[in-house]
N, C-alpha and C positions, 0 to 999 in steps of 0.2 A: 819393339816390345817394351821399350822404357814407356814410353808414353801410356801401355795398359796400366805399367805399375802405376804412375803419378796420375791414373784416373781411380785408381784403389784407393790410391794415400787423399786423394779430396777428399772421396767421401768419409773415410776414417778424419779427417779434421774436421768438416764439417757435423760428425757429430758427437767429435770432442768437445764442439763450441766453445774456442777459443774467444778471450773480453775484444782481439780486435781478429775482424773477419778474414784467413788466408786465402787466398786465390792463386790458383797452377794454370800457369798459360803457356803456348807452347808457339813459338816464334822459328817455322820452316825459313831456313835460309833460299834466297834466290837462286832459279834454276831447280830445286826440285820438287816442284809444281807437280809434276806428275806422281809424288807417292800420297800426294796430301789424302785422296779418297781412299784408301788404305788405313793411315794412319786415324783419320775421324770418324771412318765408317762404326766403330764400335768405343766408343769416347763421347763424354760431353763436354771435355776440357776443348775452349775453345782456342785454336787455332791460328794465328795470322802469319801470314802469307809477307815475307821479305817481298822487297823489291828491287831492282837495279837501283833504280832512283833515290830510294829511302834508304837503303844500304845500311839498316840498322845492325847485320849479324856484323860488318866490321867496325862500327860504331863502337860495339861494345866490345870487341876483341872474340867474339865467340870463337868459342870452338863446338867440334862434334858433340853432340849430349852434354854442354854446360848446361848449369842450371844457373840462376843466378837469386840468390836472396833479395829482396829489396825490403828497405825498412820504409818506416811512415811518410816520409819525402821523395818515395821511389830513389833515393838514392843504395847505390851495392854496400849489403849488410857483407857479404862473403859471398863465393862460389863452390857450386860445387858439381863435379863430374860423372852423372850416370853412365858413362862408358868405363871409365878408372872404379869407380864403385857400383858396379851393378843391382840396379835396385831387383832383381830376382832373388838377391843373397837377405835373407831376413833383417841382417844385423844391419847392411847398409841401408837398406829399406829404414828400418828404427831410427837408424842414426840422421838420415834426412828430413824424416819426421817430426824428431825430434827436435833439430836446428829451426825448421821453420815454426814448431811452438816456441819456442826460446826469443827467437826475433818477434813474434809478434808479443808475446807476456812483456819484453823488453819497450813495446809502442809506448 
């Protein structure tokens, strides 16, 4: 259900038209291949698909529904948790919205 909200909050940023372009992508950790046509059937936020191989979600330390900010060098501006703040609740919804105009106003 997170993933309907951060297809909401796109198009709300895209046409806030922030000076640098946001972009929400959404990185299925390895092994749950099978919910991905679920999760994308009704989204245009695209998707990539972890691998054993590539093993990006321990890369990064993911966890369940991290988000992760990145700034202009793809380096972590901050984190932040749609399972701990549910983007269904308005305020945290705002509040993550908000962070990622802040970090890109801050490019």
């Amino acid at each position: 259900m997170q993933f309907a909200h951060l297809t909401q909050m796109q198009a709300e940023l895209d046409a806030a038209g922030p000076a640098v372009p946001i972009t929400i992508l959404g990185v299925n950790f390895a092994g749950a291949e099978t919910g991905t046509p679920a999760v994308t059937a009704s989204s245009d936020l695209p998707l990539l698909q972890d691998t054993v191989t590539e093993d990006v979600w321990t890369l990064w330390t993911a966890g369940d529904k991290d988000i992760f900010i990145l700034g202009a060098s793809n380096e972590e501006v901050t984190a932040y948790n749609a399972g701990a703040n549910d983007l269904g609740v308005p305020a945290n919804f705002e509040a993550l919205k908000q962070l990622l105009l802040d970090t890109a106003a801050a490019q």
